[in-house]
LUMSE-25167 format. One record per residue: x, y, z of N, C-alpha, C, O, CB in turn. Coordinates in pm, whole numbers, padded with zeros to 5 digits, always signed. Glycine has a CB too. Layout:
<gupas>
XYZXYZXYZXYZXYZ ...
</gupas>
This chain:
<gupas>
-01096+02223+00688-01075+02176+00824-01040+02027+00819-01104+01952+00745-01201+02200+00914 -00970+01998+00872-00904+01864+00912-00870+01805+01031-00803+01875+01107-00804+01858+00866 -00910+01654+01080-00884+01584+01180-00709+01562+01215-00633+01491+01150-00962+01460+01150 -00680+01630+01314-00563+01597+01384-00504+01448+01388-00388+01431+01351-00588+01639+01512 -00584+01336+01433-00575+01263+01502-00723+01167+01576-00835+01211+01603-00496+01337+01570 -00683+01068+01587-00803+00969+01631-00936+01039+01716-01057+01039+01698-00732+00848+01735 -00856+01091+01806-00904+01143+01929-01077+01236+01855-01197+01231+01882-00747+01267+02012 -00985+01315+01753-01082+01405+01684-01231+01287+01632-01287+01342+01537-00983+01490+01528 -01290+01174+01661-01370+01117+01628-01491+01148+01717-01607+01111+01698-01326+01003+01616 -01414+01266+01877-01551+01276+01954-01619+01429+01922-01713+01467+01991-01523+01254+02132 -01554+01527+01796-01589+01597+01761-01651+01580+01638-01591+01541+01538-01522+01659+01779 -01805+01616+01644-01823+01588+01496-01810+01697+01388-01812+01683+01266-01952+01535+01480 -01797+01800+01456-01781+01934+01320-01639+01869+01268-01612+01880+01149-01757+02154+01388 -01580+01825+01325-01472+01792+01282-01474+01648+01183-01433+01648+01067-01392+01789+01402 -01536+01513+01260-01554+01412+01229-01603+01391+01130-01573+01286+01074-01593+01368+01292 -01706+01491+01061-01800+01423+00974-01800+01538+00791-01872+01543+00691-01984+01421+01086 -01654+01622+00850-01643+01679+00702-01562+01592+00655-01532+01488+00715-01590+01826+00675 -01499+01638+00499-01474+01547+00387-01301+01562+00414-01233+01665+00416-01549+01604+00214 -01259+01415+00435-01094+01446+00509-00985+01490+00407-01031+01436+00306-01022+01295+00584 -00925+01522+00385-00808+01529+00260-00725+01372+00238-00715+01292+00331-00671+01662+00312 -00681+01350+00131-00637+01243+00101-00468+01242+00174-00385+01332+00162-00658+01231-00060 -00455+01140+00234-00296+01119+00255-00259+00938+00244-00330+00844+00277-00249+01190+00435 -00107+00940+00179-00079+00831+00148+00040+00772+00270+00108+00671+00250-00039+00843-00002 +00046+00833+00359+00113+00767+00478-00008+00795+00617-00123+00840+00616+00289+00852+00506 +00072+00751+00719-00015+00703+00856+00059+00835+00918+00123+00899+00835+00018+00512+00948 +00060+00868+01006+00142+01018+01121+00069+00923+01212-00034+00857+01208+00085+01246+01118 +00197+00952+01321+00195+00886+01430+00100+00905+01533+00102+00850+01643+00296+00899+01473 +00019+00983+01491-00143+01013+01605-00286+00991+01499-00397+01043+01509-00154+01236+01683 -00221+00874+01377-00348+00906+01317-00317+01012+01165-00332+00982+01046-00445+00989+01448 -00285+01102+01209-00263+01248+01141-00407+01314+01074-00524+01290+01107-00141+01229+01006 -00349+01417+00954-00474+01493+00895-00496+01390+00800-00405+01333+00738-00456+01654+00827 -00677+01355+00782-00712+01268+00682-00643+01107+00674-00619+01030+00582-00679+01347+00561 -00625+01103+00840-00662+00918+00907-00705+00879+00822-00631+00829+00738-00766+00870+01030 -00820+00881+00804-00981+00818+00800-00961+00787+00639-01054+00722+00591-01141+00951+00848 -00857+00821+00549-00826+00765+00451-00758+00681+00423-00759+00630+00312-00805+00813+00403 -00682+00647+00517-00573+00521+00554-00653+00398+00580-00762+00412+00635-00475+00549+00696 -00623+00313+00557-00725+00171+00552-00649+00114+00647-00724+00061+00729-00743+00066+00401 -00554+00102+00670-00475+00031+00808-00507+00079+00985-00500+00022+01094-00302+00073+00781 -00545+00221+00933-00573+00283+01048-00719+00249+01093-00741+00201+01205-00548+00426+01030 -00823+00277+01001-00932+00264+01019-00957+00132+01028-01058+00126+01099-00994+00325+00942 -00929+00036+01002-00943-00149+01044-00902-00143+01186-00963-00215+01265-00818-00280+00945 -00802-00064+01231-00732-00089+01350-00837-00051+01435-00881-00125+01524-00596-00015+01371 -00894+00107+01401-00966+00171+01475-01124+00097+01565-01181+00102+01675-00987+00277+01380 -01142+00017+01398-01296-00042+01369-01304-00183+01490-01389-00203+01577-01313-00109+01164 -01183-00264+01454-01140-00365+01555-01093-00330+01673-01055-00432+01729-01052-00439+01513 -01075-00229+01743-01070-00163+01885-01211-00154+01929-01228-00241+02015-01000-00013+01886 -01322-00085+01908-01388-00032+01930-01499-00187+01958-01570-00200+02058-01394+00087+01833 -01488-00290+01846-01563-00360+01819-01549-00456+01928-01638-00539+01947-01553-00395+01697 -01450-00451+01998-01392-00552+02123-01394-00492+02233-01392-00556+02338-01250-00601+02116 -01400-00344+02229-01409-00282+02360-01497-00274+02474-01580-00184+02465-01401-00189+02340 -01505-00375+02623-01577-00355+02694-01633-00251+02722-01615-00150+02655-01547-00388+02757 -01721-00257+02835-01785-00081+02878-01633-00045+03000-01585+00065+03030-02020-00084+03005 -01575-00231+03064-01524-00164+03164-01335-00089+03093-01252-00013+03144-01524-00299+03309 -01340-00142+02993-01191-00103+02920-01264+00031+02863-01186+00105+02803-01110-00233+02777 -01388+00070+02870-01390+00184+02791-01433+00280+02928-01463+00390+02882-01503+00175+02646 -01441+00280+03017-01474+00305+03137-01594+00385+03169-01604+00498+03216-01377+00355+03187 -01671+00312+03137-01821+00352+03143-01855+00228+03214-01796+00120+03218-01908+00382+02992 -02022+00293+03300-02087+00231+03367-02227+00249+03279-02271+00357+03238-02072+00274+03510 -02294+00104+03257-02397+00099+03193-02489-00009+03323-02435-00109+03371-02362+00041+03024 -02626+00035+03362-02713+00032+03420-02791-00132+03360-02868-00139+03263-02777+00176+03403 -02752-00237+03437-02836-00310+03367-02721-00407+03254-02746-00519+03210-02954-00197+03292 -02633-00349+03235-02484-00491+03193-02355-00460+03220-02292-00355+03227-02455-00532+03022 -02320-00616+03238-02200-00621+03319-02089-00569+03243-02091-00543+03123-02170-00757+03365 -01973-00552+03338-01862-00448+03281-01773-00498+03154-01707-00423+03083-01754-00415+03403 -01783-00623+03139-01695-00695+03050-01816-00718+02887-01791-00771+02779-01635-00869+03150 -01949-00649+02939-02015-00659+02808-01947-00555+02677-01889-00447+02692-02175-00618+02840 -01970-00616+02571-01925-00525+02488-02024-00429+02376-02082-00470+02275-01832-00603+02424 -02020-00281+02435-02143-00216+02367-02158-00226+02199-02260-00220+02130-02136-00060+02406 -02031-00244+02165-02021-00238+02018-02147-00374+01957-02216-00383+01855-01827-00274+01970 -02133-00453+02067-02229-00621+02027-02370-00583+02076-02475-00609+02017-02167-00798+02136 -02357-00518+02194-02501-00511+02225-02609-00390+02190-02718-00359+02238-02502-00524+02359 -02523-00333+02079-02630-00286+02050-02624-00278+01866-02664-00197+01783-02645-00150+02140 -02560-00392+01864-02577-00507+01743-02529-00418+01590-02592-00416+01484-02777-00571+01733 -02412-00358+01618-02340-00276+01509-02273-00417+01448-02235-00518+01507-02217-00135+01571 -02274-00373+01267-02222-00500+01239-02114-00574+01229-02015-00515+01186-02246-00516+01170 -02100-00693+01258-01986-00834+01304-01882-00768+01227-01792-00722+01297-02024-01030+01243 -01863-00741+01036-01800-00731+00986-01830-00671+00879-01892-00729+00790-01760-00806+00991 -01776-00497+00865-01839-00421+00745-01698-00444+00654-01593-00380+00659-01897-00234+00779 -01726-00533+00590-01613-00561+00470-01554-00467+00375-01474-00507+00291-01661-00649+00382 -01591-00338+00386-01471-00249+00278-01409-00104+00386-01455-00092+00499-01583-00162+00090 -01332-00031+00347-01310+00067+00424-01414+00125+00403-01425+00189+00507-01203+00134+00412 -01521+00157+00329-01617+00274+00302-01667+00263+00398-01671+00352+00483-01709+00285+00194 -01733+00119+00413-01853+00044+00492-01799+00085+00677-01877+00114+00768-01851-00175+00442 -01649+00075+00687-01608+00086+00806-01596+00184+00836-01595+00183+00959-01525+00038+00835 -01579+00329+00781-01581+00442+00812-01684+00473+00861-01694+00554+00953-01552+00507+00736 -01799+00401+00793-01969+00453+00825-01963+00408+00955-01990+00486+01047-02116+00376+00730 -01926+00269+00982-02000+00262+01109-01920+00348+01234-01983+00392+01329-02018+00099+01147 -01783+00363+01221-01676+00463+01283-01775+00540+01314-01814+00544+01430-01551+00534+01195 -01834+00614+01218-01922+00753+01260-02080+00706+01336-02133+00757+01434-01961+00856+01091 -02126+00595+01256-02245+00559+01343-02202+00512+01484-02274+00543+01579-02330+00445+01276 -02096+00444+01502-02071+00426+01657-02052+00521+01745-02091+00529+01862-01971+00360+01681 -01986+00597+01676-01953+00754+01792-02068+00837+01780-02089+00907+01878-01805+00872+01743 -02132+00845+01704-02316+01003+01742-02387+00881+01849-02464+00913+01940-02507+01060+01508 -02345+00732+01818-02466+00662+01925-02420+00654+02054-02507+00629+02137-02512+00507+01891 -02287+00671+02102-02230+00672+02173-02217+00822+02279-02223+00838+02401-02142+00620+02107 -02198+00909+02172-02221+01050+02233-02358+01058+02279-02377+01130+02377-02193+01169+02133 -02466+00994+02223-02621+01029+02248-02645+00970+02350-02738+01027+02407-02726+00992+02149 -02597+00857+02421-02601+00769+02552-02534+00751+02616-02569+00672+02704-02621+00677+02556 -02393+00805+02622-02338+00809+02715-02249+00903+02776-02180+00943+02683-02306+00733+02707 -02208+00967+02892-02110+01122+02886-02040+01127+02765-01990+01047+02686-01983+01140+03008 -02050+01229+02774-01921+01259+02614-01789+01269+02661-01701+01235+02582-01935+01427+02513 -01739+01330+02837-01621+01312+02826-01542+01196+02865-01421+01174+02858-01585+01398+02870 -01638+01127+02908-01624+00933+02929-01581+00889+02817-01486+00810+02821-01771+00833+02957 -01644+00931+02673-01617+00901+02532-01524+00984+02492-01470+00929+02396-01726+00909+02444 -01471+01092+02513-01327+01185+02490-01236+01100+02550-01133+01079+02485-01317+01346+02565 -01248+01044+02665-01108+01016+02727-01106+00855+02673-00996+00808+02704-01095+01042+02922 -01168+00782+02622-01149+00710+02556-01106+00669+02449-01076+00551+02432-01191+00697+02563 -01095+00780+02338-01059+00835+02233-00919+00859+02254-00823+00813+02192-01136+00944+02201 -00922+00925+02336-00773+00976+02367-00702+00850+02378-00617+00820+02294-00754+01069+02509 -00738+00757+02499-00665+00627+02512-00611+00563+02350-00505+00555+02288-00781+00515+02593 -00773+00521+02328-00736+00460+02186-00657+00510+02115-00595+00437+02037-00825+00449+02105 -00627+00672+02116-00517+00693+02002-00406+00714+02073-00332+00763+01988-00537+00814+01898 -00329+00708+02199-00250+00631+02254-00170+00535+02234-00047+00526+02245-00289+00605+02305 -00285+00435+02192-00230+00278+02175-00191+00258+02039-00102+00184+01998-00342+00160+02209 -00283+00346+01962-00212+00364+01809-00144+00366+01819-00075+00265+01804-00212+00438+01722 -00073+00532+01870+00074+00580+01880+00133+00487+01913+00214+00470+01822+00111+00682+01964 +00153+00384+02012+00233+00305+02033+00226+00211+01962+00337+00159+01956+00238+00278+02131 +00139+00149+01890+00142+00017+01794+00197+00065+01661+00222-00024+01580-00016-00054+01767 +00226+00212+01618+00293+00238+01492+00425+00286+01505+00496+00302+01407+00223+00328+01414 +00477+00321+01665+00595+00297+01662+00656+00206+01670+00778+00200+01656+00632+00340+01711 +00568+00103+01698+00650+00002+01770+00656-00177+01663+00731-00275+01664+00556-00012+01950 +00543-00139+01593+00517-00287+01534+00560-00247+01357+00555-00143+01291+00312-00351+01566 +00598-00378+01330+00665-00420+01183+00531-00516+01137+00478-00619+01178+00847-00525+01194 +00506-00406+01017+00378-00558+00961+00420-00581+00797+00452-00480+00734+00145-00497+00963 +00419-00696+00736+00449-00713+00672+00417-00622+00533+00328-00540+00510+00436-00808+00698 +00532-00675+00448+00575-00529+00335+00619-00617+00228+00629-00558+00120+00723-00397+00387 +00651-00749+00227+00683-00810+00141+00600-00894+00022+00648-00957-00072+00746-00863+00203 +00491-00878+00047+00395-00896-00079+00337-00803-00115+00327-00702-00045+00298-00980-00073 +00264-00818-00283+00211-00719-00324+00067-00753-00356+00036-00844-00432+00286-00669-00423 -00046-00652-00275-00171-00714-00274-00266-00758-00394-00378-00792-00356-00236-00638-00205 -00243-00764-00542-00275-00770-00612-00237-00956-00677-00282-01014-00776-00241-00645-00653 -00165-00990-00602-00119-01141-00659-00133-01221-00535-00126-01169-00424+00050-01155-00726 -00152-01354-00557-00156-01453-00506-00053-01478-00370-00056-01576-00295-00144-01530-00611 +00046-01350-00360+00128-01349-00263+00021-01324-00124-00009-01409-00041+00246-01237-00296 -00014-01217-00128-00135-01153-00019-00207-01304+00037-00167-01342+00147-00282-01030-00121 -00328-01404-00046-00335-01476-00025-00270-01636+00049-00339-01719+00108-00362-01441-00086 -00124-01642+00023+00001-01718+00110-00017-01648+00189-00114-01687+00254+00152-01733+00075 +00023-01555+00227+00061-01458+00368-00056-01503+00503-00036-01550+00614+00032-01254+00319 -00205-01454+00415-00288-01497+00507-00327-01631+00530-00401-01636+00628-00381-01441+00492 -00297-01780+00461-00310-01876+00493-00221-01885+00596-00266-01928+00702-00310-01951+00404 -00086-01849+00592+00024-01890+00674-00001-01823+00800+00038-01893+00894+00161-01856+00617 -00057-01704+00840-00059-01635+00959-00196-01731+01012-00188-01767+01130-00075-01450+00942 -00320-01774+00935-00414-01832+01008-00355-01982+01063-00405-02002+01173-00545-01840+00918 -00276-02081+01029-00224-02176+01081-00148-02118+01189-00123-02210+01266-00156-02253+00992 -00110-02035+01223-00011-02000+01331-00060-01991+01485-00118-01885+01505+00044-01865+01293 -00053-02069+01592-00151-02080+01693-00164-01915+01771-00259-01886+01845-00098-02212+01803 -00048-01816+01737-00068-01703+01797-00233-01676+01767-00306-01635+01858+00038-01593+01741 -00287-01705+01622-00372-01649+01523-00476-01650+01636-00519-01537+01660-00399-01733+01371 -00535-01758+01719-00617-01752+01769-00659-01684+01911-00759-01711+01977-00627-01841+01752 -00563-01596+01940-00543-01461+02002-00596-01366+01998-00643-01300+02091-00466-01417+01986 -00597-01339+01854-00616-01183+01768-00738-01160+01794-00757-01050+01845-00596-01170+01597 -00890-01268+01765-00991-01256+01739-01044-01196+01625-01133-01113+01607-01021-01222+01816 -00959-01266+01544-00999-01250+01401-01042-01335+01340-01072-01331+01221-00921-01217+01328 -01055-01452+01433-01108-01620+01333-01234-01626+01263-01270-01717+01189-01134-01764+01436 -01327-01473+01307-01460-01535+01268-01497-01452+01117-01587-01489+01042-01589-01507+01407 -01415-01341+01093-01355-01277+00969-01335-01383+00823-01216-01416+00823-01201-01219+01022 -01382-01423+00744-01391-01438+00623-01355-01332+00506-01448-01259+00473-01502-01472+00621 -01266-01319+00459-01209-01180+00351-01265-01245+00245-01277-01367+00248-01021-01136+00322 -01294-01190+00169-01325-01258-00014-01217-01169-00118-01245-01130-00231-01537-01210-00088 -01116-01153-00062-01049-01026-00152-00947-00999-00104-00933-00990+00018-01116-00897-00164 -00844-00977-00197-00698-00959-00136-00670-00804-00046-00592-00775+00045-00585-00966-00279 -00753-00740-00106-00760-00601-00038-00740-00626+00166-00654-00601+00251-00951-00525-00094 -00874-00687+00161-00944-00757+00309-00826-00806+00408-00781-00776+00519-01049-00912+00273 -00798-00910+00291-00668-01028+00318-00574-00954+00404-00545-00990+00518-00574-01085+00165 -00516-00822+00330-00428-00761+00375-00447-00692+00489-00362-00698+00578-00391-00699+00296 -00537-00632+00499-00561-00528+00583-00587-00641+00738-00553-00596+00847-00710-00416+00515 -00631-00742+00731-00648-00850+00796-00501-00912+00846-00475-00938+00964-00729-00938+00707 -00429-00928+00756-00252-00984+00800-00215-00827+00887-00188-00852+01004-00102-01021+00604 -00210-00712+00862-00186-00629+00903-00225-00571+01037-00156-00494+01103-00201-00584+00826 -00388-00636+01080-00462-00600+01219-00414-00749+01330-00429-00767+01451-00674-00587+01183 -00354-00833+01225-00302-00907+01327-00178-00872+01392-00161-00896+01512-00289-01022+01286 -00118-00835+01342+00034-00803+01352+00003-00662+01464+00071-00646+01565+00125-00760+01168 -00115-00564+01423-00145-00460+01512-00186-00445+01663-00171-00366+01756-00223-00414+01459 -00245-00567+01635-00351-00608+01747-00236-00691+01855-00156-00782+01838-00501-00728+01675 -00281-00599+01985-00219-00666+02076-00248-00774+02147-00340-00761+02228-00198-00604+02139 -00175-00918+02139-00204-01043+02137-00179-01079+02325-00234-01171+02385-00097-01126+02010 -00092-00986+02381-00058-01070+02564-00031-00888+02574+00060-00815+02535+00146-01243+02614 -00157-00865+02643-00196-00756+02685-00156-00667+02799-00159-00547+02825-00289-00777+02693 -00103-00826+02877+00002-00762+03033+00133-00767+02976+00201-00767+03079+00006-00878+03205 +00194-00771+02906+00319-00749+02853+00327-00744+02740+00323-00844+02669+00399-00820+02880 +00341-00606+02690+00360-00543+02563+00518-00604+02511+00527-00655+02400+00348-00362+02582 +00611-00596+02580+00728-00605+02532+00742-00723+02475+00786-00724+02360+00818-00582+02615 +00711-00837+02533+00680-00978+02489+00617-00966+02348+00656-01007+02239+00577-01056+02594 +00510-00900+02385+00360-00893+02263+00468-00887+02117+00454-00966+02024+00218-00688+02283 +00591-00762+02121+00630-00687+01993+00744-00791+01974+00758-00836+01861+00675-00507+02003 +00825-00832+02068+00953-00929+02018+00872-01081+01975+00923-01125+01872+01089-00958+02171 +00787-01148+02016+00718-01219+01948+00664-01212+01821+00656-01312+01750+00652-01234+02004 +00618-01073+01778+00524-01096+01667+00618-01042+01566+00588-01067+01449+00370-01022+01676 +00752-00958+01592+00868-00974+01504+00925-01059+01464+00969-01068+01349+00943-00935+01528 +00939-01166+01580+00995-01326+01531+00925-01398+01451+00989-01468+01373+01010-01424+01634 +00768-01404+01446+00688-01479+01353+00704-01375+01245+00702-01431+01135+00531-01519+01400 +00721-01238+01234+00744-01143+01055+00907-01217+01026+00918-01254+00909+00763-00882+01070 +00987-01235+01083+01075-01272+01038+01057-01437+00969+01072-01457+00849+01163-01244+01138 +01035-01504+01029+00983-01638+00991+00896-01638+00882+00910-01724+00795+00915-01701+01096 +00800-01547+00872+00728-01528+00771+00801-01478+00625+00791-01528+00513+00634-01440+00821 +00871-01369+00667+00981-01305+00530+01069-01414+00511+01127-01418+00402+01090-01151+00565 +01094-01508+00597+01195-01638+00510+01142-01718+00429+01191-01751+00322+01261-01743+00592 +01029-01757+00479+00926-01837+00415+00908-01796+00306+00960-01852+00209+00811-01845+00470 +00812-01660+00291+00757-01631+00192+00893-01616+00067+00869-01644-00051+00665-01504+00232 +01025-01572+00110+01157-01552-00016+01168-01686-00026+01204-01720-00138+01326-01468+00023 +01145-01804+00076+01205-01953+00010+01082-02011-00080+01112-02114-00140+01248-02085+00148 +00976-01972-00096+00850-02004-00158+00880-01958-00297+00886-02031-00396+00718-01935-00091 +00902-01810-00292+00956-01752-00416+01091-01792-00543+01092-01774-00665+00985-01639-00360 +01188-01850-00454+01280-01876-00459+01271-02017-00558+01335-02028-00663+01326-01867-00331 +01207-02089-00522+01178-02200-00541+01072-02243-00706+01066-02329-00793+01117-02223-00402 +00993-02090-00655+00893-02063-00737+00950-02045-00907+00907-02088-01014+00824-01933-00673 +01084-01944-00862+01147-01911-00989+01242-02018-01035+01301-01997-01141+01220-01781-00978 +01267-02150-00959+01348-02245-01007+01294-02349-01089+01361-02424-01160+01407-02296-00911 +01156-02349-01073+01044-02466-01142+01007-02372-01284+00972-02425-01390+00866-02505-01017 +01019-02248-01269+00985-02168-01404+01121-02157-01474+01121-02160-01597+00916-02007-01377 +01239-02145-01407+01388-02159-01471+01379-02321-01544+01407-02342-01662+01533-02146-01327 +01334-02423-01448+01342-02543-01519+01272-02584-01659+01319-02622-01766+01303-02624-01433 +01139-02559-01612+01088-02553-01732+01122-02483-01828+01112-02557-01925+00996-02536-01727 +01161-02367-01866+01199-02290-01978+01288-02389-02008+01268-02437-02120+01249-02141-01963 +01395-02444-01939+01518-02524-01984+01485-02675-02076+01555-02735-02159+01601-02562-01838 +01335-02707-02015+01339-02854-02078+01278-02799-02198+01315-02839-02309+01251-02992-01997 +01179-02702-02183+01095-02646-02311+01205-02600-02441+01168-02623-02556+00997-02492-02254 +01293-02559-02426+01350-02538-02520+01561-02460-02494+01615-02354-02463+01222-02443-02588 +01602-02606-02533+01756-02562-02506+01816-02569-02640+01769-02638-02730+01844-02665-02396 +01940-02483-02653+02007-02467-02773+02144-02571-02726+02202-02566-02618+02038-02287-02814 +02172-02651-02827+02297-02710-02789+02391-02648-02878+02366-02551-02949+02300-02863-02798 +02559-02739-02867+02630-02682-02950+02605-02669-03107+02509-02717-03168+02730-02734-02925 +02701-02601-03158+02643-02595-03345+02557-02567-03344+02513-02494-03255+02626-02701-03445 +02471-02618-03464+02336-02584-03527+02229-02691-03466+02109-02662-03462+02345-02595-03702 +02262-02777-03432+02177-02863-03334+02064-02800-03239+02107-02741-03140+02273-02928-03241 +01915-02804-03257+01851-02737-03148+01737-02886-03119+01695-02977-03190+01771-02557-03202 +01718-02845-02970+01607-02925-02850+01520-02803-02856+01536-02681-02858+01674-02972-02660 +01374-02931-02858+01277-02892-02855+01203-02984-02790+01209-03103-02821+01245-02856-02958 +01086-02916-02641+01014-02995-02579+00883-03013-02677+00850-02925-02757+00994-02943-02438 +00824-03116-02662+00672-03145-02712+00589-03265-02596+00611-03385-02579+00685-03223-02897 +00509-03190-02542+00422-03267-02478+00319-03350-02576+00246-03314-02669+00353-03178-02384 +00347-03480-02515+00200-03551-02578+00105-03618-02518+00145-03696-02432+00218-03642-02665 -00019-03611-02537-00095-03680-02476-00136-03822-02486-00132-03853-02605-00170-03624-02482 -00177-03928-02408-00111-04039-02361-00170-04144-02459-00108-04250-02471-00133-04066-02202 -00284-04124-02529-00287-04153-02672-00208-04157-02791-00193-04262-02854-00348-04100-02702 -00149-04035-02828-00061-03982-02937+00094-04095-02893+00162-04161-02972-00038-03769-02915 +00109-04083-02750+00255-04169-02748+00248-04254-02759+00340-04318-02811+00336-04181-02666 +00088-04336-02698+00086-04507-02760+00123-04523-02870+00224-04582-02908-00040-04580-02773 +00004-04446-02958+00054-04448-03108+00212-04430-03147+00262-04524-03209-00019-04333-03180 +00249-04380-03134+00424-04359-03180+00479-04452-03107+00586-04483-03161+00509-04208-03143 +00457-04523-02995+00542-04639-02935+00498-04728-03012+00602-04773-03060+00531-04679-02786 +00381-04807-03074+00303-04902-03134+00385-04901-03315+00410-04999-03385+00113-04846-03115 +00405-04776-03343+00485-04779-03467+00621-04787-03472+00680-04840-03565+00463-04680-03533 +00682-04729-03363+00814-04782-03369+00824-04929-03346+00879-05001-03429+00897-04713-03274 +00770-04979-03231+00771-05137-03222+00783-05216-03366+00878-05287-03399+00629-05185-03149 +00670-05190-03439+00593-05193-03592+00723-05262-03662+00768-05373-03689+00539-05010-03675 +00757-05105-03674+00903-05036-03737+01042-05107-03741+01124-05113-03833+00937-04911-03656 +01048-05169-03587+01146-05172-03528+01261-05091-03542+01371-05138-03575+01167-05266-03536 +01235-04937-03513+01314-04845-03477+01218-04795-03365+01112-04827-03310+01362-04747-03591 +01346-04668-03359+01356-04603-03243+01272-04507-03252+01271-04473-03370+01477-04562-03210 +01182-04429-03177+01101-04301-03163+01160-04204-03243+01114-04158-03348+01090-04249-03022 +01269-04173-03186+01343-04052-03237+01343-04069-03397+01326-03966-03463+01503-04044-03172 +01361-04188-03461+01343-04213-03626+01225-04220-03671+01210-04196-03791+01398-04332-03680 +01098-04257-03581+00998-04245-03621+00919-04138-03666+00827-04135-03748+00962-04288-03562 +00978-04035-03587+00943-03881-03591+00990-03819-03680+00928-03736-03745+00976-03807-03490 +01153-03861-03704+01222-03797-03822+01103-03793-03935+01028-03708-03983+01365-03891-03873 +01132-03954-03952+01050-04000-04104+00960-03927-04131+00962-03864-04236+00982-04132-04117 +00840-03917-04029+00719-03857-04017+00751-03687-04106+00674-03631-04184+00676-03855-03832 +00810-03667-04087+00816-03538-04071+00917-03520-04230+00892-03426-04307+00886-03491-03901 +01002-03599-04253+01073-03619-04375+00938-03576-04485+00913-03477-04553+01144-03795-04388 +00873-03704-04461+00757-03792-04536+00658-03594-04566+00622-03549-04675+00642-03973-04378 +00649-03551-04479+00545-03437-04460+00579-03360-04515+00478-03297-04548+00513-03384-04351 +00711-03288-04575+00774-03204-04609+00899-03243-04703+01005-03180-04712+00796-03144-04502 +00864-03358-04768+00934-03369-04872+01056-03260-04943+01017-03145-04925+00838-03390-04944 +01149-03262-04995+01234-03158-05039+01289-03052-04921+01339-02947-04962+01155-03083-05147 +01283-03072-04794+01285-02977-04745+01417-03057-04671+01396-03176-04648+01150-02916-04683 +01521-03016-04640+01664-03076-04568+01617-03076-04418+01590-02965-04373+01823-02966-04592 +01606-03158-04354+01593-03204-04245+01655-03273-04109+01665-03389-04069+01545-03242-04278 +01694-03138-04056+01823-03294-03971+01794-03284-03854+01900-03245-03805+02024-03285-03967 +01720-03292-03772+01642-03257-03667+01680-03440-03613+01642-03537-03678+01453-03186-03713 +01736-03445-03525+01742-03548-03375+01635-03570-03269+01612-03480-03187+01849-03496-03282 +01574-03674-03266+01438-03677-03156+01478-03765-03046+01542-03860-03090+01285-03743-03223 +01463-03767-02918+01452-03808-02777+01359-03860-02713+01310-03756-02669+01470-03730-02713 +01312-03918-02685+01200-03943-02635+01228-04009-02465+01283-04115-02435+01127-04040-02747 +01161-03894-02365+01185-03922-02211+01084-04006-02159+00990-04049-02226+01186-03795-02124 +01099-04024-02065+00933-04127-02002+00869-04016-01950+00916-03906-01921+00946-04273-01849 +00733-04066-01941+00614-03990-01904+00635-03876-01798+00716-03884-01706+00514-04086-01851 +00564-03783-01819+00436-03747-01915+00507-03747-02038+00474-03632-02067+00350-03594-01888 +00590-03789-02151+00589-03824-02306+00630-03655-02289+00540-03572-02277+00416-03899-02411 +00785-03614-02289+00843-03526-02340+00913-03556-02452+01003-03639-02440+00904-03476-02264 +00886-03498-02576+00977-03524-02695+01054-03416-02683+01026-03297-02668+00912-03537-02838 +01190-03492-02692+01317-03339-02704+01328-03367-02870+01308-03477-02922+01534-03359-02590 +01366-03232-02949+01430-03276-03040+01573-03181-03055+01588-03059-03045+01335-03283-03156 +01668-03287-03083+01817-03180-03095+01888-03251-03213+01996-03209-03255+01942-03179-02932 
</gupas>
């Protein structure tokens, strides 16, 4: 047996067997949701914000804009999907036990509604891969962004790129100007677009400082002539500036010699350079 869809969270014969694995989202949720980590963050952060009066219940004793998920102190932030599934299920048996159930059906229903419409309708980013330091950019850059403080996600701390993601992703989900959806989706496309430029000119850039370096580290010139970088540390170049002075030659002969002197018999025709600091020795 398998869950249809969100809605299926106010049934528990249904809710609380073991879901089948699926590696995409279906547009109501589908069979085995509850294995999707995008869905269930979405789900977890609906519920966790939901007044009594957006959920349309009347509670005896607090006002309509209270939010039951707080007051009856389910936790701020269950940090893995496991942890969030649990409380998914602990929120709905506590919910069925206190309040109509079809007050809590038609709520369900709503909520997976708004899914449906937030997975047809919203683009969340696809261009990093959560395992590298990309995931991490993504979410610095979306928390500087003044939309960010909309979402109600500021009080969220991730320790983990997993989090990170699923976090860039509930922002982008989460509907930010609530009386106008249409606004809500052409806005938060314009900041994914801004974001996918960014993040390719970061990259871009990224691979030109690693192109460079390979180039100073080691270039082949014409003929048999080869460059070679050598870093030195700011000791070692005194010394070799202090002996050429000595010497009165040039670095580049100082090094030769050195190296003549070390390896006696051995033909040697190696050319040395010496750049200013940090003390790159080319040799060609």
């Amino acid at each position: 047996m398998s869950a249809d869809g969100i809605s299926d969270l106010i049934k528990p014969e249904i809710f609380l067997v073991i879901f089948p694995g699926t590696t995409t989202t279906a547009k109501r949720g589908g069979a085995g949701w509850l294995n999707n980590k995008r869905v269930v963050f979405w789900v977890w952060l609906y519920i966790s914000k939901a007044s009594y009066k957006k959920m349309g219940i009347f509670q005896r004793g607090s006002a309509p804009e209270s939010i039951p998920y707080r007051e009856y102190h389910f936790p701020s932030y269950p940090d893995t999907h496991e942890k969030r599934k649990k409380v998914l299920r602990d929120w709905i048996s506590f919910m069925r036990s206190r309040f109509n159930i079809n007050q809590i059906a038609q709520f369900c229903y709503r909520m997976e509604n708004e899914w449906a419409f937030t997975f047809d309708n919203i683009h969340v980013p696809r261009h990093f891969r959560e395992g590298t330091d990309d995931t991490e950019w993504s979410w610095n850059y979306i928390k500087k962004k003044r939309l960010f403080s909309l979402s109600g996600l500021q009080h969220i701390q991730p320790q983990n790129n997993t989090e990170r993601k699923l976090l860039i992703n509930a922002f982008f989900d989460t509907c930010l100007i609530e009386n106008n959806p249409a606004d809500d989706i052409d806005i938060k496309n314009m900041l994914l677009r801004k974001m996918n430029a960014a993040f390719y000119k970061r990259k871009s850039r990224a691979r030109a400082r690693i192109h460079s370096r390979n180039n100073q580290q080691m270039s082949v010139s014409s003929g048999t002539d080869k460059q070679v970088n050598i870093r030195l540390k700011d000791f070692q170049y005194q010394q070799l500036l202090f002996i050429a002075q000595k010497e009165n030659k040039s670095k580049s002969e100082i090094i030769k010699e050195l190296i003549t002197r070390a390896y006696r018999g051995d033909t040697i025709t190696t050319t040395f350079t010496i750049s200013s600091r940090p003390y790159i020795i080319c040799t060609g």
